[in-house]
N, C-alpha and C positions, 0 to 999 in steps of 0.2 A: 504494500500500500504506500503510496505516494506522503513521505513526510508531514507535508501541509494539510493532506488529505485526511490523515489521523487525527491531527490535533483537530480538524472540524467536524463537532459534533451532526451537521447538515448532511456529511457524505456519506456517515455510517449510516447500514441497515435500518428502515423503520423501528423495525423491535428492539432494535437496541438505544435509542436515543430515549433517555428518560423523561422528555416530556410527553414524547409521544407513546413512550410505552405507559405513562400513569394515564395519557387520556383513554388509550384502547384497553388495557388493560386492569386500569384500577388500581390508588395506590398503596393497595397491601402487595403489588407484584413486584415494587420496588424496594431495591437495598438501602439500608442506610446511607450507604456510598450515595448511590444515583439519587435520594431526596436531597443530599446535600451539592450533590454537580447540580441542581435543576437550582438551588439558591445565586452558588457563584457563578450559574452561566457559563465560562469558559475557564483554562486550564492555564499553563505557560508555555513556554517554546519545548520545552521537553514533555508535558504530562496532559494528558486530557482533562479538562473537568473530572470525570469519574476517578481517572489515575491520582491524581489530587487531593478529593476527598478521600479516597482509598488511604492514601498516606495521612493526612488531618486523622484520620479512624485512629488508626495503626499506634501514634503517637501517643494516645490515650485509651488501648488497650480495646479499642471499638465500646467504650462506654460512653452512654450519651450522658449520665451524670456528669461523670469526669471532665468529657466536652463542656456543660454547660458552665464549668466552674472556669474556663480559659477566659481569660481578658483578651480584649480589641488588640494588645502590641502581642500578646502569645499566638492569636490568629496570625498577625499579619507578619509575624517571623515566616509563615510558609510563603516559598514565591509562588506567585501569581494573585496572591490574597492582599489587598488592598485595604481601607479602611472600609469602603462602602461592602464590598464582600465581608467583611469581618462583623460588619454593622449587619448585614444580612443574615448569618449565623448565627447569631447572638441574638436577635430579634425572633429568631426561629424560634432557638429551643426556652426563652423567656413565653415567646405566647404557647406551646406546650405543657409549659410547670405551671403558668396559670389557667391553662386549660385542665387540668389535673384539680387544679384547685376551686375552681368555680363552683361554688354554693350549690347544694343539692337542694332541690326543693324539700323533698323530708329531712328532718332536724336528724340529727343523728347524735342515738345515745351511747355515752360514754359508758362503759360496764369493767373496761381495766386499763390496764398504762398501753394496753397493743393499740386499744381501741384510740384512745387520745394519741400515741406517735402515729397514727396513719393520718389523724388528722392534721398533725403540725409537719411529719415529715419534708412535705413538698417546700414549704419555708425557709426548712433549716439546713438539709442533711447536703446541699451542694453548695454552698458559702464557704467563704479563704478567710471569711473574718467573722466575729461574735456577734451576735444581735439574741436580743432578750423579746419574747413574745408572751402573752397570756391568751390562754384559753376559758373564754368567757361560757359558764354554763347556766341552766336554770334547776328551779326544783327537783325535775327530775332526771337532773343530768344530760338534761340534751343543749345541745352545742347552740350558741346564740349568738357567737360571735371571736373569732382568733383574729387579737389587735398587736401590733408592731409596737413595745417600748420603747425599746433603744437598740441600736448600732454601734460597736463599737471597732477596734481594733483585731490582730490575729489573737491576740491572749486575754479582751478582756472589754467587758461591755458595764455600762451602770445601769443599774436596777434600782427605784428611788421608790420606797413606798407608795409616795402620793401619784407616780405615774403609773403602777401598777393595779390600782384601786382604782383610778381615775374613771376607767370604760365600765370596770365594774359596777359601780355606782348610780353612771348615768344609764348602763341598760336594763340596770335593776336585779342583775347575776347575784345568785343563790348560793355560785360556790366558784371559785376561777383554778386554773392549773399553769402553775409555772412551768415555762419552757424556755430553754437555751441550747448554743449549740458548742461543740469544742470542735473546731477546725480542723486540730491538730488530731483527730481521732481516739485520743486517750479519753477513756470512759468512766474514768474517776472521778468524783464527786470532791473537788475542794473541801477545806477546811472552810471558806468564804462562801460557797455553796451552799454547804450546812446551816454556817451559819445565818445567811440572807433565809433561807427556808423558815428556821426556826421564829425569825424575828417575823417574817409573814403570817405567819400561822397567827401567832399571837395577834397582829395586826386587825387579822381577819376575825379574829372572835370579838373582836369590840367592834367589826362593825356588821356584825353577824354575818357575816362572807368567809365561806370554809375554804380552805387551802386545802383542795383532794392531793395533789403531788408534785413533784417540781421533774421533772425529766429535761436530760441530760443527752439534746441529740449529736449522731455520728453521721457517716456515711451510710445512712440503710441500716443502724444500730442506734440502740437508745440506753441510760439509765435510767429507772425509775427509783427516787429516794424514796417513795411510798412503801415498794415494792422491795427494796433493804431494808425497811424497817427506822429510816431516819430521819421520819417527820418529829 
C-alpha cells in the first residue's frame, strides 16, 4: 500500500474506517482504539489515527480509568496529538464519568459501604489529587444528594465542619456519609482521618444528623471506617 495511502483513513476498506464502520455497524462493533481515532480524526507521518490510539491505549495499560486521569500536556507528549485532540479526549471520557453519574430517577438506598462506594466511586477513584465529598441521605437512607467540599492537593484536602453540614442542613438530610479519596492508593485510614470522623460524629449528634461512615476511596477500592469499627 502506497505510504500516503495508509496514513488516509478515506482509502482504507469501508469496514474498516471507524466512522463508517460505527455508522453501519453500530458502536459496540468498535475498539476502544477506533472510538478514540474517530475523536483525533487523523494520525502523524508514521501512525494512522487507529495506530495512534492503539499506542495512547498501550501506554496506560488499555484502561480507560487510567486514560481518564492523563492531563492535556500527558496527551499531547504523543505526536500527532495536539491540544485541540487532547481537549477532545479528555472531553470524551469527562462526558462518560458523568454519564455514569447522572441521577437515576429512583433514589437509591444505601444498605452498606459497597452500596454508598458505587455511588461516590465515579467522583473519586480517577483523580491525581484529594477532594473531600459528602453523601447526602434521608430517613430512610436513600440518596438525596452527593455535594463536592473541597479540592485539595496530591496529599491533602480540608474538610471544615460548617462546609460539611452546610448541604446537609439546607436539604434537610437525616444522616450524611463522609467521603475522600487517596490518590496515592494506600488505603489507610490516617490518624487525621480518625480523627476528623470522630469530631463529625459528634458534630452530627447536636444537630441530629448521623455520620453512617467516612470511606476512604482508591482506584476501584474503598475503606470503610464504619466497617473497621472506627466511628
Amino acid at each position: 500500500m502506497d505510504y500516503n495511502n495508509r496514513l488516509n483513513i478515506k482509502s482504507w476498506a469501508e469496514e474498516d474506517r471507524p466512522r463508517e464502520k460505527f455508522a453501519t455497524k453500530g458502536k459496540n462493533a468498535l475498539s476502544d482504539a477506533e472510538l478514540i481515532a474517530i475523536l483525533i480524526g487523523s494520525g502523524n507521518r508514521e501512525e494512522t489515527a487507529v495506530e495512534l490510539a492503539k499506542r495512547i491505549l498501550a501506554s496506560v495499560n488499555s484502561n480507560l480509568n487510567s486514560l481518564g486521569k492523563l492531563d492535556l500536556n500527558s496527551l499531547m507528549e504523543f505526536k500527532g496529538v495536539g491540544e485541540a485532540k487532547a481537549i477532545s479526549i479528555a472531553a470524551a471520557l469527562e462526558l462518560g464519568r458523568r454519564r455514569k453519574l447522572s441521577d437515576s430517577e429512583k433514589k437509591v438506598k444505601i444498605q452498606s459501604s459497597k452500596d454508598a462506594f458505587e455511588q461516590v466511586q465515579g467522583f473519586l477513584s480517577d483523580l491525581n489529587h484529594e477532594e473531600f465529598w459528602v453523601m447526602l441521605l434521608d430517613r430512610a437512607n436513600q440518596v438525596i444528594g452527593i455535594k463536592n467540599i473541597s479540592k485539595g492537593g496530591v496529599s491533602g484536602t480540608v474538610a471544615d465542619a460548617r462546609l460539611i453540614f452546610k448541604p446537609a442542613i439546607e436539604s434537610l438530610a437525616s444522616a450524611i456519609i463522609l467521603c475522600h479519596n487517596h490518590p496515592s492508593g494506600n488505603m489507610t485510614a490516617s490518624r487525621a482521618d480518625i480523627q476528623l470522623t470522630k469530631k463529625m460524629v459528634e458534630a452530627g449528634k447536636n444537630l441530629d444528623i448521623s455520620v453512617l461512615d467516612h470511606l476512604i476511596i482508591g482506584n476501584n477500592v474503598y475503606y470503610s471506617l464504619a466497617d473497621e469499627g472506627m466511628m
